[in-house]
N, C-alpha and C positions, 0 to 999 in steps of 0.2 A: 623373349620379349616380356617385360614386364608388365603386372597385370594390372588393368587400369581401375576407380574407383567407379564402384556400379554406377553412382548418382552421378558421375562423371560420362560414364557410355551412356545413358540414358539422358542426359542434357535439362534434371531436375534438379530443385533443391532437396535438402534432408528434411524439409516439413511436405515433400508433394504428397498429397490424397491417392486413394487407388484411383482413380477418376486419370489422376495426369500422370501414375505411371503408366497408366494402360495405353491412355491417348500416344505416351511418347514410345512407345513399345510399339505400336501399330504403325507408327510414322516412318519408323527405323526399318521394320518389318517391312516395310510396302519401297523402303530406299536401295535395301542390298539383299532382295529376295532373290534366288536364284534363278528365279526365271526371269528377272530383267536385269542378270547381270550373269550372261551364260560365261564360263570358262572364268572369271575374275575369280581367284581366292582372294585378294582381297574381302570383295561384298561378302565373299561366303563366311572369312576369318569375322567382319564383323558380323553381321548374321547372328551367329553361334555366339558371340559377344556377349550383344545385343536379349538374345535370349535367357543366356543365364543370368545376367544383372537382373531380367526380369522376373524368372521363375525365384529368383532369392528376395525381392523386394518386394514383391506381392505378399510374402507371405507373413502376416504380425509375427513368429516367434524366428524364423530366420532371420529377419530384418533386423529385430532387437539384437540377436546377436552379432548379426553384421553390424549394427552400429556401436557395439559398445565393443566388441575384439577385432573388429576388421574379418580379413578372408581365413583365419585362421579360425574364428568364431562357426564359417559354413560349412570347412574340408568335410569334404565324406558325409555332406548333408544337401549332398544334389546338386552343389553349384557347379553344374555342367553337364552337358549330353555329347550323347557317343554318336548318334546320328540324328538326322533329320526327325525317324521318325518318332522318337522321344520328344522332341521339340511338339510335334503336334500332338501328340497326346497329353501333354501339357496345358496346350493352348488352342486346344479344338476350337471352343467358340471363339476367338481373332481369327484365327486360317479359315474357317470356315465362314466368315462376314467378309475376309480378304479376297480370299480364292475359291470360292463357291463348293469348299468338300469339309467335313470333320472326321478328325480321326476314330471317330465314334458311327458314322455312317453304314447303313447296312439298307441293304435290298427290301425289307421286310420291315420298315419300321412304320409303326400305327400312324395314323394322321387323318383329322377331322375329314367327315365328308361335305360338300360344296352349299353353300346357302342357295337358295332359292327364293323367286319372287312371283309372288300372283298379284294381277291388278284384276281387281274389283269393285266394278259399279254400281251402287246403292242406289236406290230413293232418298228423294228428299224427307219423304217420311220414317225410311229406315234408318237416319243420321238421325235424325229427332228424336225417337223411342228406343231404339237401340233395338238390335234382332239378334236370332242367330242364326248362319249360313250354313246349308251344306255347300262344302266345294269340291268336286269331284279333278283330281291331282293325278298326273302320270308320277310313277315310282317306276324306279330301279329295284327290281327283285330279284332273290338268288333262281337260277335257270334250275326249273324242276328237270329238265330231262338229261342234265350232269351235274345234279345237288351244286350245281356252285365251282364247280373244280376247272369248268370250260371245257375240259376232256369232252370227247365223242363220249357216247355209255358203251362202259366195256373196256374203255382204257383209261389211264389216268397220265397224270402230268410228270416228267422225268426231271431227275434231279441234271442239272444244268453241267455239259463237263467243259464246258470252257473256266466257268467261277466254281467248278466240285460241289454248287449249290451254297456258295457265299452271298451271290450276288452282288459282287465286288473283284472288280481283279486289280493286281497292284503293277506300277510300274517304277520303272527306278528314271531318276533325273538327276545327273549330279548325284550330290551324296544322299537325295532324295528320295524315298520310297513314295508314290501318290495313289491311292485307292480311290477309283473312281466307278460307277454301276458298269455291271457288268452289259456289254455292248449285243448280248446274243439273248439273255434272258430278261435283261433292261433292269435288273437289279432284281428281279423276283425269286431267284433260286433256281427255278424249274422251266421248265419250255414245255407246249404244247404239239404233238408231233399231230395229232388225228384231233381239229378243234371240235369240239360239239356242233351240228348243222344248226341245230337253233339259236344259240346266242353266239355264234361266231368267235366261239373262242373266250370271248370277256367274260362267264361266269354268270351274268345277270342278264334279265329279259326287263322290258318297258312294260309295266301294265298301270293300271288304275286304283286310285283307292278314294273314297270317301270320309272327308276330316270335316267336321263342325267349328266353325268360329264364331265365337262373340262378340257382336261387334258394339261397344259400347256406346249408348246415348250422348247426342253431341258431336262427333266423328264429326270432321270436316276434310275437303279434298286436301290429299299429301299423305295423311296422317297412314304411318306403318304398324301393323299389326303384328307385331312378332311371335310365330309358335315356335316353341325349342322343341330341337333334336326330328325336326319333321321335316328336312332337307335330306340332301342325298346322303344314305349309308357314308362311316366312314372307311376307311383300308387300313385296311390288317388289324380289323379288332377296334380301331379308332372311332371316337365318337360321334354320331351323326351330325348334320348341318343345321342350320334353322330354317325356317319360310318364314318371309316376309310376306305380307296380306299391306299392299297399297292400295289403300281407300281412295276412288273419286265418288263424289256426291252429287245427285243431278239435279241440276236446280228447277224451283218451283214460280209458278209464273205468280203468285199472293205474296211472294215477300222475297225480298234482297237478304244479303246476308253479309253481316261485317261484323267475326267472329263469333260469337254467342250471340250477341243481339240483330236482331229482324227490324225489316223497316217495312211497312205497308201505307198506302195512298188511302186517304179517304175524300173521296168526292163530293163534294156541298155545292148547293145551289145557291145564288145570291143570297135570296131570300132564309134559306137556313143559316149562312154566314151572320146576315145582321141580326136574326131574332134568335140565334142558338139551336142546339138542335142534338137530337139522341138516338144514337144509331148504332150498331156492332158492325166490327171489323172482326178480319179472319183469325183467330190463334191455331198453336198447334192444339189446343184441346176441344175447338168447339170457337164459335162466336165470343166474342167478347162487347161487352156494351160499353160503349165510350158517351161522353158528352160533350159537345161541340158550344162550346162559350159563344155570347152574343158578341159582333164586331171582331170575329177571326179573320185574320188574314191569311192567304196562300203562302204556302211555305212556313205556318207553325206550326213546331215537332210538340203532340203529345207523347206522354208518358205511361205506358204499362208496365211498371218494373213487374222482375218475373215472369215475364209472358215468353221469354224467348226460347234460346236454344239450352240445354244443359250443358255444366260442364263437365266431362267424361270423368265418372269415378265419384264425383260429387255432390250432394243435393243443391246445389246454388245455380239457378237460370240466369241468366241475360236476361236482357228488358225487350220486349215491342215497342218498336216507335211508328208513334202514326205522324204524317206527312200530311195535312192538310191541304188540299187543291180546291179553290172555290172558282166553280165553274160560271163562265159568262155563256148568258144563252145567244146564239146566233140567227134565230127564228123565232120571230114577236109576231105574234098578232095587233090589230091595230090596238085592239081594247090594253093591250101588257102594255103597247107602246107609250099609250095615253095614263095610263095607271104610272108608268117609271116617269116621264114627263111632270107629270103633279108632284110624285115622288121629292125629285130633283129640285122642282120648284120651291116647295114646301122648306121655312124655317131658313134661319140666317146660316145655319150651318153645311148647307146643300153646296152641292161642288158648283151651279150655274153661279150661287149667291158670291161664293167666292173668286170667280172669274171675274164677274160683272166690278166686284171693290178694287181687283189688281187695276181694271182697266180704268175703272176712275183714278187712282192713287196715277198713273201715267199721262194722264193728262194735265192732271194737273203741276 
């Protein structure tokens, strides 16, 4: 049979990126793999195809030469494999994103240990100033009474004789060789025949530990705290996890909260409404003195820039806004009654006065 042209088995042109040989190499790969296409030599003839076009096209200086001599440019420079499992050692990372194993795969290989999360409930005053927390944290620690090994004391851990202590055993599929963990030691190498009574075999015990965090001024609920490497151990040597610290903030009955800036009420009585009036509202540092303008109405927002909340990391506050509420009283005495009455009465600009002109202007 004659041999076809790579960029032809692979369904590109001569300008395609490694991006779209890969893609079409994976597409081919996942079309006439052997294991959805059991007993076809055909899939398998392409397959094997399939493969070499790609291990030759990938590469800048084989490619080059494939393009400028053709197949005579690659003889005796790899363009082809004798079995499967040269194919994946080739192309561990595709079989491995394809079929869940790499030719590279071992029982023993390091890998980060698991993040962690602690929620945490603050004050309203502890989000304003910023604190620091002890948190007292369950850990996974190595089991003092089999330093770690899981073993009982007194024995230790055997090397595995199903994997010889690979933690991998291989099978054959077709012309396929596939390494997958080994099913008796789960890919660790070793087995435990007598587990330690304490930590049940796993190595490590649950205990406690005490970590300090700083919780920066400002903090509002959501907000994640992240400490590195203060997660669970990792395996086999692999680097720890992180903790996450999620902040809720409890709120304060003196003031709302919409972002950095505070909103607080302040309550005036008529008569402070119309003649003006000087009073302090709550901040977070202490009283603050405001002045209430003559002729305020309910529902004018003052202005405290910088009174508010900080922003983490930053010296710039948010503002206090006061909310003006001007209170109507519900309970006169006769003398108040008689006193608003004249009030009312008094000057063209009183509300009776202007009642009294709508209803003439209707009449007539």
């Amino acid at each position: 049979m004659s041999q076809r042209d790579y960029y032809e088995v692979l369904g590109v042109n001569k300008n395609a990126s490694d991006d779209e040989l890969k893609r079409a190499y994976r597409k081919l790969a996942m079309k006439y793999h052997p294991d959805h296409n059991p007993g076809n030599k055909e899939a398998e003839q392409n397959f094997k195809e399939a493969a070499e076009a790609y291990d030759v096209l990938r590469d800048p200086e084989k490619r080059a030469r494939y393009d400028r001599f053709g197949f005579a440019g690659v003889q005796g420079g790899g363009g082809g494999f004798s079995d499967a499992e040269d194919i994946f050692s080739h192309f561990g990372d595709i079989f491995g994103d394809l079929f869940g194993f790499s030719s590279h795969m071992s029982g023993s290989q390091a890998s980060s240990g698991a993040d962690l999360r602690y929620n945490l409930t603050i004050s309203f005053a502890q989000a304003a100033k910023g604190d620091k927390i002890t948190l007292t944290l369950p850990k996974h620690v190595p089991c003092t009474d089999c330093n770690g090994t899981g073993a009982a004391p007194g024995t230790r851990p055997e090397t595995c004789r199903h994997c010889n202590g690979t933690g991998q055993v291989r099978r054959s599929q077709g012309f396929f060789q596939i390494a997958t963990p080994c099913p008796i030691c789960r890919g660790e190498g070793h087995v435990i025949r007598k587990p330690c009574p304490r930590c049940k075999g796993e190595g490590v015990i649950v205990d406690t530990r005490k970590l300090e965090v700083s919780v920066p001024a400002g903090v509002d609920t959501g907000v994640r705290l992240r400490v590195r490497g203060e997660g669970e151990p990792g395996v086999h040597g692999g680097p720890p996890g992180d903790l996450y610290v999620v902040i809720s903030v409890e709120e304060d009955a003196r003031w709302e909260r919409n972002g950095q800036d505070l909103l607080c009420h302040a309550k005036v009585s008529f008569a402070q409404a119309a003649l003006g009036h000087k009073m302090e509202v709550p901040g977070l540092d202490g009283p603050i003195p405001i002045e209430i303008p003559k002729g305020i109405q309910t529902g004018t927002i003052l202005h405290c820039p910088g009174e508010g909340m900080p922003y983490p990391g930053r010296s710039r506050r948010g503002d206090l806004l006061v909310e003006v509420v001007v209170v109507t009283p519900t309970h006169l005495s006769e003398r108040q009654e008689e006193l608003l009455r004249e009030f009312e009465a008094a000057g063209d600009d009183s509300l009776l006065s202007k009642t009294k002109k709508l209803f003439k202007r209707g009449k007539a």
